[in-house]
C-alpha positions in Angstrom: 7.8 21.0 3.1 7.0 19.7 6.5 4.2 16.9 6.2 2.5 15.3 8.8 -0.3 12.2 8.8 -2.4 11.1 11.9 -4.2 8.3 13.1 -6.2 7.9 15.4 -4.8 5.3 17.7 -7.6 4.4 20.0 -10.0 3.4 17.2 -13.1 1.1 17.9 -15.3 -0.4 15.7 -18.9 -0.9 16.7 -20.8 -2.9 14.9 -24.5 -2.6 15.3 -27.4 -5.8 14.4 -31.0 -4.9 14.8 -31.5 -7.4 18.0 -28.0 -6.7 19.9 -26.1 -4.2 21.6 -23.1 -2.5 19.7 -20.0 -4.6 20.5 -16.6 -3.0 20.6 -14.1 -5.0 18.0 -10.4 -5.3 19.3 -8.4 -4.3 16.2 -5.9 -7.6 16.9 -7.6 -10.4 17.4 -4.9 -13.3 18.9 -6.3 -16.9 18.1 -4.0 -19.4 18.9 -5.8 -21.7 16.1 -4.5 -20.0 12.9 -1.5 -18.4 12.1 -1.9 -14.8 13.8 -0.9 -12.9 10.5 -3.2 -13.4 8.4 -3.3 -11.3 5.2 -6.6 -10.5 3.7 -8.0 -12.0 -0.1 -9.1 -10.0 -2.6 -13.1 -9.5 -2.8 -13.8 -11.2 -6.5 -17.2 -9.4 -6.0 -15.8 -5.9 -5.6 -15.6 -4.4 -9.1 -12.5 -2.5 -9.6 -11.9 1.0 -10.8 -9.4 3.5 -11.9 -8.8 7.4 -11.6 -7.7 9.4 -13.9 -3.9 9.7 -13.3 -1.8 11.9 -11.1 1.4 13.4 -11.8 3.6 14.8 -9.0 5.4 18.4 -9.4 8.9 17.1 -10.8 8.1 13.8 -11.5 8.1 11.8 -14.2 5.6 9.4 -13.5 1.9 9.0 -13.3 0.3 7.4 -10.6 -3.3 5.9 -11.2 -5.5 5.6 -8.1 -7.0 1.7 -7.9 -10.1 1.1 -5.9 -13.7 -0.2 -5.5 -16.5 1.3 -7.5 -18.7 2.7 -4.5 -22.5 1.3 -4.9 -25.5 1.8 -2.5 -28.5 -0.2 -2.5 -31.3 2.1 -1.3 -33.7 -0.8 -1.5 -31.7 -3.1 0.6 -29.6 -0.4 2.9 -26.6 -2.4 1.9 -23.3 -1.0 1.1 -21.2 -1.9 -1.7 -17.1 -1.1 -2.3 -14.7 1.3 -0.3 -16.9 4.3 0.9 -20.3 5.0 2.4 -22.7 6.6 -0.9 -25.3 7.1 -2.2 -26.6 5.6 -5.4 -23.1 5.1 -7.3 -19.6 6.8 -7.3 -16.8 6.7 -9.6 -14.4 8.8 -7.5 -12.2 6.9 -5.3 -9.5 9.1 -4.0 -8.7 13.1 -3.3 -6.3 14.6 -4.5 -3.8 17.4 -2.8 -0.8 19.4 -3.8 1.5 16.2 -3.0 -1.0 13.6 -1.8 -3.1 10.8 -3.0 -6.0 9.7 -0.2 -9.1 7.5 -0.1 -9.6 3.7 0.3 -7.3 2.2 -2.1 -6.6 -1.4 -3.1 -3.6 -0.3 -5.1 -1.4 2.3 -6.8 0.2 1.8 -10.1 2.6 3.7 -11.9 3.9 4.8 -15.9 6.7 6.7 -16.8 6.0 9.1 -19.1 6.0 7.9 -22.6 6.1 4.8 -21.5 2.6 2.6 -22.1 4.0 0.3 -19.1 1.6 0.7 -15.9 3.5 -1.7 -12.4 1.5 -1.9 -9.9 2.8 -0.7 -6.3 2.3 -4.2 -4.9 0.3 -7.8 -5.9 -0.8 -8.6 -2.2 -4.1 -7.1 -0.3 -3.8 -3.8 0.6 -5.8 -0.7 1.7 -4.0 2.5 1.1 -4.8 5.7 3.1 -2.1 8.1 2.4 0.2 8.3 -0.5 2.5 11.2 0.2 5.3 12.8 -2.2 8.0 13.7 0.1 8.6 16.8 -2.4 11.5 18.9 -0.4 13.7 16.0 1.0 13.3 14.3 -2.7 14.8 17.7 -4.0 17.7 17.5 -1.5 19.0 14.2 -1.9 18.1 13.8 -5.7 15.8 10.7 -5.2 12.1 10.7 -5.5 10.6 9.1 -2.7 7.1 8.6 -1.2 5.6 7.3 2.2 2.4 5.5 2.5 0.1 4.7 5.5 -1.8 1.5 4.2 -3.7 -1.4 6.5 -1.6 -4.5 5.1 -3.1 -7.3 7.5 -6.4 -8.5 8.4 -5.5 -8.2 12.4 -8.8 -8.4 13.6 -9.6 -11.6 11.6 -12.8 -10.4 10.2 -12.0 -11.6 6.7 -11.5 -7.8 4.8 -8.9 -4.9 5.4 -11.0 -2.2 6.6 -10.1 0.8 8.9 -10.0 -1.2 12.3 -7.4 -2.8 11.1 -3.5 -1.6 11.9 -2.3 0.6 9.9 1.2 -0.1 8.9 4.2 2.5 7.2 5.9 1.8 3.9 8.4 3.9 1.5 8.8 3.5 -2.4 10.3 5.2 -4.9 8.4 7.5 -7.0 8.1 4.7 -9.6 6.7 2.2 -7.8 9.9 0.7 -7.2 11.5 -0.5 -3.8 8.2 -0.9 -1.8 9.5 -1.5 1.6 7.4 -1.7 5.0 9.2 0.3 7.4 7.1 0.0 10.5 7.1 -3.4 12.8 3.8 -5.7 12.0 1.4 -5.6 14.8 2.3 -1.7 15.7 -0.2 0.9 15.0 1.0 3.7 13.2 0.3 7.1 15.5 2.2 9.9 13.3 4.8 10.5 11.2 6.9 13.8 10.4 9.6 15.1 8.6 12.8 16.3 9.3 14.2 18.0 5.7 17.4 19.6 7.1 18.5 16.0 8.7 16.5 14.4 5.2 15.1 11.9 8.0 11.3 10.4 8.4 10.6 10.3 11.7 7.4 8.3 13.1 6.0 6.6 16.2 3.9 3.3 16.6 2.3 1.4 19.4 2.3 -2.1 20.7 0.0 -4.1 22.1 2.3 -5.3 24.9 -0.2 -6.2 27.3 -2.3 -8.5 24.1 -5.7 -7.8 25.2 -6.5 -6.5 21.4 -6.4 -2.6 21.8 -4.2 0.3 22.1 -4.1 2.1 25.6 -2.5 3.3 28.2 -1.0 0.4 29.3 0.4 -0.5 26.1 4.4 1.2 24.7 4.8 3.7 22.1 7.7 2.9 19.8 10.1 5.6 18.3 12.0 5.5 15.3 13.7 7.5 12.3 14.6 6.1 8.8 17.5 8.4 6.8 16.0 8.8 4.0 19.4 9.9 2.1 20.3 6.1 2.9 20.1 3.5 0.5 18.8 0.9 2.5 15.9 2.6 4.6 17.3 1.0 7.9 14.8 1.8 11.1 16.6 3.3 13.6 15.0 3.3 17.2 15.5 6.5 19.5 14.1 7.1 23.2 13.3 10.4 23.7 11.6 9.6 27.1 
């Protein structure tokens, strides 16, 4: 299995009022004034909601999909929850062969014939991608998945939203050993694997010149992570 997960790296979000112009957002904001990483609360307003669970190919786990019920006040043209809908949803992911996406706030996890459920992680998150890295897993005899997830609120506007940076973790198939393996403040561009070499490889930007985007200017970052290792250490590489 060769997987692959994009993201768009020059991302702006324009945010429209009825009496101005739309504004560009930077997706870091650097404010000398508060600490510059500054992780997101929890909505209390946001009413939270399961999907029914998923169960990898050769696993022995389930993994239930956590997110915001979706509501859309046609009355009031105000949006509600993880997704733009209309009226009310109760799906919050999709669901592939070997991966989980959508706008999730969590993923927890039960072994089979177990009524335990762990969740991935107890901090703010919103989870994009939750990949089962199916043929490397089958090689080295341990489960393992990737995630692309936004894990800071970089732009300061109080939620974790898509114009935030989107960050790289690893886990075990059971929820276990959650580990960011991408430098905060870089912005995920790609990832890919390598299953004869049982490696992750992925690149990320930085916002050396701190003006709040990615762009030319800025340095893409190149690394690999051996995923037969125990430890997950990030190795850099300069292919350049």
């Amino acid at each position: 299995m060769k997987k692959r997960y994009s993201v768009l790296v020059a991302t702006f979000v324009l945010l429209a009022t009825s009496c101005k112009e739309d504004v560009a957002k930077p997706k870091v904001s650097y404010d000398t004034a508060t600490n510059a990483k500054v992780i997101s609360k929890i909505d209390s307003t946001q009413v939270e909601i399961a999907d029914l669970p998923i169960q990898m190919e050769g696993t022995q786990y389930l993994i239930h999909p956590v997110g915001d019920l979706s509501v859309f006040d046609k009355g009031t043209k105000t949006k509600y929850g993880s997704s733009s809908v209309n009226d009310l949803s109760f799906t919050i992911s999709n669901v592939s062969q070997f991966e989980i996406t959508g706008y999730l706030q969590n993923l927890k996890f039960q072994k089979i014939g177990s009524d335990s459920i762990k969740a991935l992680t107890d901090k703010p998150v919103l989870i994009e991608t939750a990949t089962y890295l199916k043929s490397v897993s089958d090689n080295i005899k341990k489960q393992i998945m990737v995630y692309s997830m936004a894990d800071m609120d970089t732009n300061k506007d109080g939620k974790l939203d898509a114009s935030d940076i989107k960050a790289l973790y690893l886990s075990k198939i059971s929820g276990e050993k959650f580990t960011k393996i991408s430098a905060d403040f870089q912005e995920l561009i790609d990832w890919n694997l390598i299953e004869s070499s049982n490696r992750l490889y992925f690149r990320t930007v930085e916002d050396t010149n701190k003006n709040g985007q990615f762009d030319k200017k800025d340095v893409v970052q190149y690394h690999y992570v051996d995923l037969s290792t125990a430890d997950w250490n990030v190795m850099s590489y300069n292919p350049i």
